[in-house]
Steps between C-alpha positions, in 0.01 A plus 500: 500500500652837411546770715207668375235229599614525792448807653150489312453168670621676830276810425192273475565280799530821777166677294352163620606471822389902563166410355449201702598708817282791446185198404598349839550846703106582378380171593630524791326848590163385359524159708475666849144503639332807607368492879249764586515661845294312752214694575428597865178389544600095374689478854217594674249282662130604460493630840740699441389610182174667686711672720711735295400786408451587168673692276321807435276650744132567509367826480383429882809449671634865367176673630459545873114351586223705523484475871801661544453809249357835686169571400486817280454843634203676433502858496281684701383840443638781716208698602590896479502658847255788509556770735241593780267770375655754795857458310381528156285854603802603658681408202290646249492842671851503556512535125227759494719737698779420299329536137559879347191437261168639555379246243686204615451571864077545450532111292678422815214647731298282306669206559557556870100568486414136409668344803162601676613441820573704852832601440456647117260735635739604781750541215301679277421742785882563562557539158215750435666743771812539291391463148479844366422407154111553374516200299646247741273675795155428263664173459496443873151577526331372226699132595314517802214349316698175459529460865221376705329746661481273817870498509684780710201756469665707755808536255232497193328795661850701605614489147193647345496797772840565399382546174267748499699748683774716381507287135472510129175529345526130336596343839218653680213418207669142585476484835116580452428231283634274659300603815205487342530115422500465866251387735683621799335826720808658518571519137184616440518798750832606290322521214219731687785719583689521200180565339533818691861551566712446200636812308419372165137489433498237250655239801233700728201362229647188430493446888138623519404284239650158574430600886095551371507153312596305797170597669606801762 
């Protein structure tokens, strides 16, 4: 054999032996059986099985029961605290003194008026001896008529003798209209005498006339 044949020979003998070795090196790799993991729950006994717990939680167990929870808290209305009617006079004419306007301080009058009560005569006594204004003085008076007459008729009767001395003309024509409305004997004996007294003779008829009407 020359030379040649035999390094082709040799050549072909090692390519066989490399491709046996890599068949056998496969084989080899395929050959080996695949174990699974063991699971957990095959080495358990049944007993034991009902025992553990199980993976994933109810919706119970993350909740705290229904007992336990605090009931809800209803919200109660506050009820507003209302002043006595002495404070809220007192109040009210507090800010009569204090207003500058004749018009806001006879709406005021008004308001103080409709308490009907002992002390908003008393204050609309004190406030008639300083008001100097005509408008806020008529005011005064003709507010009387909100009041119940039964109420303070000492005070009532005070105010209206304060008016018809040493006033305007509109205050006192006030002051007899509103005694005319009453039922009282000593409101009707003030109109007798303004019917005679007054400077103006228009108040002096008007005082004749309503004094006439109630039956005197």
């Amino acid at each position: 054999m020359t030379p040649v044949w035999r390094v082709l020979a040799a050549s072909f003998v090692l390519l066989a032996v490399l491709v046996v070795w890599f068949l056998m090196d496969r084989s080899s790799d395929s050959s080996l059986p695949v174990v699974a993991p063991p699971e957990a729950v095959s080495n358990l006994s049944p007993m034991d099985r009902d025992q553990e717990p199980s993976a994933t939680p109810s919706a119970s167990s993350t909740e705290p029961p229904l007992a336990e929870m605090p009931p809800p808290q209803i919200p109660t209305a506050i009820e507003p605290r209302r002043s006595s009617p002495g404070t809220s006079v007192l109040s009210l004419e507090q800010q009569i003194r204090g207003t500058r306007g004749a018009d806001e301080r006879a709406d005021l009058i008004g308001e103080l008026a409709h308490a009907d009560s002992p002390d908003a005569v008393l204050a609309l006594e004190r406030l008639f001896t300083i008001e100097r204004h005509p408008k806020v003085q008529t005011a005064i008076i003709a507010d009387l008529m909100d009041v119940d007459p039964a109420i303070r008729p000492d005070a009532r009767m005070r105010i209206l003798r304060a008016a018809l001395v040493n006033q305007p003309r509109e205050v006192r024509s006030t002051a007899v209209e509103v005694l005319a409305e009453s039922r009282d004997p000593a409101a009707l004996e003030l109109l007798r005498k303004t019917s005679i007294s007054d400077p103006d003779h228009e108040v002096r008829e008007a005082a004749a006339a309503l004094y006439q009407a109630n039956g005197r």
